[in-house]
C-alpha positions as CSV (number, residue, x, y, z in Angstrom):
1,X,-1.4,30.4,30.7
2,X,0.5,30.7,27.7
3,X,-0.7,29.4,24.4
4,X,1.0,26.5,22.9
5,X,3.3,26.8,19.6
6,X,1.7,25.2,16.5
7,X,4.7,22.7,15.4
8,X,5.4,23.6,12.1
9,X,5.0,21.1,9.1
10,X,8.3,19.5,8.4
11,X,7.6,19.6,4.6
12,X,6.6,22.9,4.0
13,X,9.8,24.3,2.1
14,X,8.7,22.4,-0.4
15,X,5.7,23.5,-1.0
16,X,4.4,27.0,-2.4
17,X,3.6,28.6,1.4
18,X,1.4,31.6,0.2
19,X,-1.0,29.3,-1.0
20,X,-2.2,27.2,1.5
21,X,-4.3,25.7,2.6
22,X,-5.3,23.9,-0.4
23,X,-8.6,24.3,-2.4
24,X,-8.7,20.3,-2.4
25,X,-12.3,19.4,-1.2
26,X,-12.7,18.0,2.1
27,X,-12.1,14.3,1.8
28,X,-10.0,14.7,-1.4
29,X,-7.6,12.2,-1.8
30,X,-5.1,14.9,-3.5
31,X,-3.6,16.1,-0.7
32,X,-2.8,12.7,1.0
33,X,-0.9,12.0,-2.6
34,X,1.2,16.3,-2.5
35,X,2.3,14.9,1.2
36,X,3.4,11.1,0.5
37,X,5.2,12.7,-2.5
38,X,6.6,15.4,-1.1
39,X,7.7,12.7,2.2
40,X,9.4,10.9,-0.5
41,X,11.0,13.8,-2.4
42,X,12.8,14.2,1.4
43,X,13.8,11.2,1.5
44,X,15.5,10.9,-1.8
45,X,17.1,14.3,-1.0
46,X,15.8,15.6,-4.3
47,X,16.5,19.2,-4.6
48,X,13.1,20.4,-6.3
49,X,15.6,23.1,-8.7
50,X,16.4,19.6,-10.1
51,X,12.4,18.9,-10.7
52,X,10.5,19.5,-13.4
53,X,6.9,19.1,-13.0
54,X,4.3,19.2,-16.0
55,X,0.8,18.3,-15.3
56,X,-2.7,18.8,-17.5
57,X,-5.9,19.9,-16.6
58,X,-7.9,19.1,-13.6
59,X,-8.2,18.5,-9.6
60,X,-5.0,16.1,-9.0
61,X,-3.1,19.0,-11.8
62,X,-3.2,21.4,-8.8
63,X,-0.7,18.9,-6.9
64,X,2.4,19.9,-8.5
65,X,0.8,23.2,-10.4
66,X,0.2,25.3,-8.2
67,X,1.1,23.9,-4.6
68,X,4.7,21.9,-5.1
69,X,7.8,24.2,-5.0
70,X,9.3,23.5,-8.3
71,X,9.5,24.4,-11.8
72,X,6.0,23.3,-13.0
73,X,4.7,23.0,-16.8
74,X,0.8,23.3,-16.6
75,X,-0.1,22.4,-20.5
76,X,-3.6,21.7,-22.0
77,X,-5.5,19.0,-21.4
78,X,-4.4,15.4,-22.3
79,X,-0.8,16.6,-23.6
80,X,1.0,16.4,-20.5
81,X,3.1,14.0,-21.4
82,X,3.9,15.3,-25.0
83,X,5.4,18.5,-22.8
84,X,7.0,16.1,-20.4
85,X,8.9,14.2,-23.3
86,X,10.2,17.5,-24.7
87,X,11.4,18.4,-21.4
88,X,13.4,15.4,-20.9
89,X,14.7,15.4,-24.6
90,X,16.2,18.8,-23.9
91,X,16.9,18.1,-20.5
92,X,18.4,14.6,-20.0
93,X,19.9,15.0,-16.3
94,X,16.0,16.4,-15.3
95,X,13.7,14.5,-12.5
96,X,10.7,15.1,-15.0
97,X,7.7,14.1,-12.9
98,X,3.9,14.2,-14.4
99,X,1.3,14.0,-12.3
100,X,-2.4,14.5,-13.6
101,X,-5.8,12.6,-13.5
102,X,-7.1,10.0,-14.9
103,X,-9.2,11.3,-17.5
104,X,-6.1,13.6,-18.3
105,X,-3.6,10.7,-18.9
106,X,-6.0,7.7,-19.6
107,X,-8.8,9.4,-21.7
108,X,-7.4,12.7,-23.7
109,X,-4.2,12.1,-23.4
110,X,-4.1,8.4,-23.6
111,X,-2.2,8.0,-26.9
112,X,0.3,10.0,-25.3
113,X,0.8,7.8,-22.6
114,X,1.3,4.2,-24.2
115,X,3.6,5.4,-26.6
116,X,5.7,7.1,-24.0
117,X,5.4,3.9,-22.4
118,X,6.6,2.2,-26.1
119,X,9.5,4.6,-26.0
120,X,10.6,4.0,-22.6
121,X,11.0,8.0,-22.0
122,X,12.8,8.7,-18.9
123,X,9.8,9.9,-16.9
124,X,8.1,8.9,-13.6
125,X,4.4,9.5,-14.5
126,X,1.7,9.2,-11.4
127,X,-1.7,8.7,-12.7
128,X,-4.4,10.1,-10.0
129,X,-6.6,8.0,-10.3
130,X,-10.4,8.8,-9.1
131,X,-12.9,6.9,-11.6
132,X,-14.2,10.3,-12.9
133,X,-13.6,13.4,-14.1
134,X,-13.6,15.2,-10.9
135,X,-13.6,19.1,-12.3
136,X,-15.2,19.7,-14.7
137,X,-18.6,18.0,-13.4
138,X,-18.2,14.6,-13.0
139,X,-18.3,12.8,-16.1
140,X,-17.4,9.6,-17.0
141,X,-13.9,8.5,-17.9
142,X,-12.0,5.9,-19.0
143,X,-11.4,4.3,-15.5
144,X,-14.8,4.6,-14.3
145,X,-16.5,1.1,-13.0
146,X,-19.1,-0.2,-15.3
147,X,-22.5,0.7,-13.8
148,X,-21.5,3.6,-11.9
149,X,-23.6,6.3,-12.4
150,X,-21.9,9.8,-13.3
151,X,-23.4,13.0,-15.1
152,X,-22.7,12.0,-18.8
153,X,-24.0,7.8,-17.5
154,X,-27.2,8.4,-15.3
155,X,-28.7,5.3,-16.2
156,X,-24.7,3.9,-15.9
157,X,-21.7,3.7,-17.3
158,X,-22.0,0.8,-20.3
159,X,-18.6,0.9,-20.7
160,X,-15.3,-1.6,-19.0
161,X,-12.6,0.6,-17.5
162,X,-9.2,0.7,-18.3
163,X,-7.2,-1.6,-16.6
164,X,-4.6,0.9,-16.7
165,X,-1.1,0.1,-15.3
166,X,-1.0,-3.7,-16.7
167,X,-2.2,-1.9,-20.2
168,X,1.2,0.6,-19.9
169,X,3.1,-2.2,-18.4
170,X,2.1,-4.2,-21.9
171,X,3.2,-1.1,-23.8
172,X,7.1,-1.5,-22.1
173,X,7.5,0.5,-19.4
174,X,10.4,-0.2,-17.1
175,X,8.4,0.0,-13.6
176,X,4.5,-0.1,-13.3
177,X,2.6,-0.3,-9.9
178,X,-0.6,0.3,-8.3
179,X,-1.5,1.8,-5.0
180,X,-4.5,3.7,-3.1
181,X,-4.3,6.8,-0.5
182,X,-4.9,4.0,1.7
183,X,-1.5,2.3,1.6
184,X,0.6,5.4,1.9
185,X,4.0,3.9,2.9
186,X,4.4,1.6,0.1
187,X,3.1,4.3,-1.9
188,X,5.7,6.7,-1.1
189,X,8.3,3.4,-1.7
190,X,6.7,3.4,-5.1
191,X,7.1,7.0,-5.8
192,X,10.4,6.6,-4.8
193,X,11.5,3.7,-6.9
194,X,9.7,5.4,-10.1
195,X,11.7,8.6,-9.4
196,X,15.2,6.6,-9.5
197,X,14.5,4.4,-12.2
198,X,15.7,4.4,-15.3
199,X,13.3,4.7,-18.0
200,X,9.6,5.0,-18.0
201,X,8.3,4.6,-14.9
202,X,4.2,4.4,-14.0
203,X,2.4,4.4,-10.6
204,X,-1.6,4.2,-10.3
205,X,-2.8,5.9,-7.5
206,X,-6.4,4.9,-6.8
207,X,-7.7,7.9,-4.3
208,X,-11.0,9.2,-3.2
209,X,-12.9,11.9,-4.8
210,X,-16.3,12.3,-2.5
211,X,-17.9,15.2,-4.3
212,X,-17.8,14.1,-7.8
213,X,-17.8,10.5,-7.7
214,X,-18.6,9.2,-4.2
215,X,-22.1,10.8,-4.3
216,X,-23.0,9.0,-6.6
217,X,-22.3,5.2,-5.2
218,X,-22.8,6.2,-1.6
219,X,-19.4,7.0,-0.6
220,X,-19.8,10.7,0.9
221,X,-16.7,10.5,2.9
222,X,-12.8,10.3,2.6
223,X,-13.0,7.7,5.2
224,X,-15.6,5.7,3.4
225,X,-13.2,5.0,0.6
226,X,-10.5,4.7,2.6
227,X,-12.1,1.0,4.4
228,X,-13.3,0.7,0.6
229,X,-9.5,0.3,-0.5
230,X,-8.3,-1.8,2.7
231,X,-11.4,-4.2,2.2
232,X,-10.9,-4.5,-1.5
233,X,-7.7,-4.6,-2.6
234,X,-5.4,-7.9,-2.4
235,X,-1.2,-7.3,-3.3
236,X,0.3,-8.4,-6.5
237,X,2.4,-11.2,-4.4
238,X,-0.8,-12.9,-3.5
239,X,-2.7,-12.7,-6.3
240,X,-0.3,-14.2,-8.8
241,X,-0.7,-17.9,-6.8
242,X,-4.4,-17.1,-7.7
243,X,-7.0,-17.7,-10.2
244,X,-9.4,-14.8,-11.4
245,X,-12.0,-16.4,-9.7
246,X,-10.4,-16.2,-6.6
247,X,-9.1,-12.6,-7.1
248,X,-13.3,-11.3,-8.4
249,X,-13.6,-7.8,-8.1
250,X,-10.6,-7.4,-5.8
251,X,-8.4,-4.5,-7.0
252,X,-4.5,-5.6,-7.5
253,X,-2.1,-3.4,-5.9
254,X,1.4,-3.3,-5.7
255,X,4.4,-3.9,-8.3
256,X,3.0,-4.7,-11.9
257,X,6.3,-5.2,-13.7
258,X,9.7,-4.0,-13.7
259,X,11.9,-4.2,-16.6
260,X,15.4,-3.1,-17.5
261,X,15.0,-1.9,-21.1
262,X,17.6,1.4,-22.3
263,X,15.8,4.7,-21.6
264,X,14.6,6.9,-24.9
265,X,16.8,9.7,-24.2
266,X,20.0,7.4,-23.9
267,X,19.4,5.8,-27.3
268,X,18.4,9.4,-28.8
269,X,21.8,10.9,-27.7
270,X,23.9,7.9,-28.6
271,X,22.7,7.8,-32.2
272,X,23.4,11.8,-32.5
273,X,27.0,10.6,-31.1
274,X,27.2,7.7,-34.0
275,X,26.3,10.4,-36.2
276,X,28.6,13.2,-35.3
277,X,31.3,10.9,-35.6
């Protein structure tokens, strides 16, 4: 009896073949976020020559340095998004895409990020966002819960997180939203919709990081966080009929704000003109 054909994955030419499978620990959330992106790169019919990826330091970095096909910037820690602005100043007709971690964007490089925000830079930034910093030994970030227990907290974390988008969305960005590696289709909606906006574009994405940070609040497993996200998490619709008593510990998902403002770049290049002239 002859041995079935493995059906090949669909959205393999756009990643970087030789290395896979992935190092991503088992129940990492990072891969669920390289194959909703990469769905909705597809979909878009971006040709990745036309991407430019740039990314920091850490386990969500890996997604577009080394595994997506394109031309990838993989810069210090925290400065990401310094590199990204570059890229697009130099590059105007660039899809410049960052994708890092949380600690990455929201803690080291977190100046960065609301005054790219301010500036309305032509970028479509995804935050990977799983409440620690996942690898370098799970320390406590800026988007950790309060009372959560991580290396640098073992008694917990005295600290508020970061409420993160609505802080970027205060900052000006023309499209902020939230999602989990639960609710992958509007997800990849989102990813789309930040990758043809103009201006400054933000997605959250809450995922699951079992090693690091599950461990340590009893959640061992992918799946765990996975009913964690569909049980606590209410849509932006709803919860803007409702009062934050009624909302409690509920995370917000979905569209944050989207604005119109001129992108950076535009402005930059139109003022050069003026000048010229």
């Amino acid at each position: 009896m002859m041995a079935k054909k493995k059906k090949a994955y669909r959205l393999k030419h756009y990643l970087r073949e030789e290395l896979l499978p992935t190092t991503f620990c088992q129940g990492c959330g990072c891969g669920t976020v390289l194959n909703t992106y990469a769905q909705a790169i597809e979909e878009l019919q971006i040709n990745p020559k036309d991407i430019v990826s740039v990314t920091g330091i850490g386990c969500s970095s890996w997604i577009p340095s080394p595994y997506f096909k394109a031309d990838t910037l993989h810069t210090t820690h925290g400065r990401a998004i310094a590199f990204a602005t570059g890229v697009k100043i130099m590059k105007p007709e660039a899809n410049v895409v960052v994708i890092a971690g949380d600690g990455d964007l929201a803690g080291i490089g977190g100046n960065h990020l609301i005054h790219a925000a301010r500036r309305n830079v032509g970028l479509a930034v995804f935050l990977i966002n799983n409440m620690i910093y996942g690898m370098t030994g799970g320390q406590v970030s800026p988007m950790t819960p309060l009372g959560d227990k991580t290396t640098t907290t073992p008694y917990g974390n005295p600290e508020y997180p970061f409420n993160i988008a609505e802080f970027v969305a205060a900052a000006g960005a023309n499209y902020v939203a939230r999602w989990t590696t639960y609710h992958v289709f509007p997800l990849m909606e989102s990813i789309q919709k930040a990758m043809t906006k103009d201006g400054f574009s933000f997605v959250e994405i809450l995922t699951q990081c079992p090693v690091s940070y599950g461990r340590r609040v009893g959640m061992r497993t992918g799946e765990e966080f996975l009913k964690y996200f569909k049980e606590n998490t209410i849509n932006s619709l709803k919860a803007k009929d409702m009062t934050p008593e009624e909302i409690g510990d509920k995370i917000i998902v979905g569209k944050i704000v989207e604005r119109n403002r001129k992108e950076f770049t535009t402005i930059l290049r139109e003022m050069n003109e003026e000048r010229r002239k």
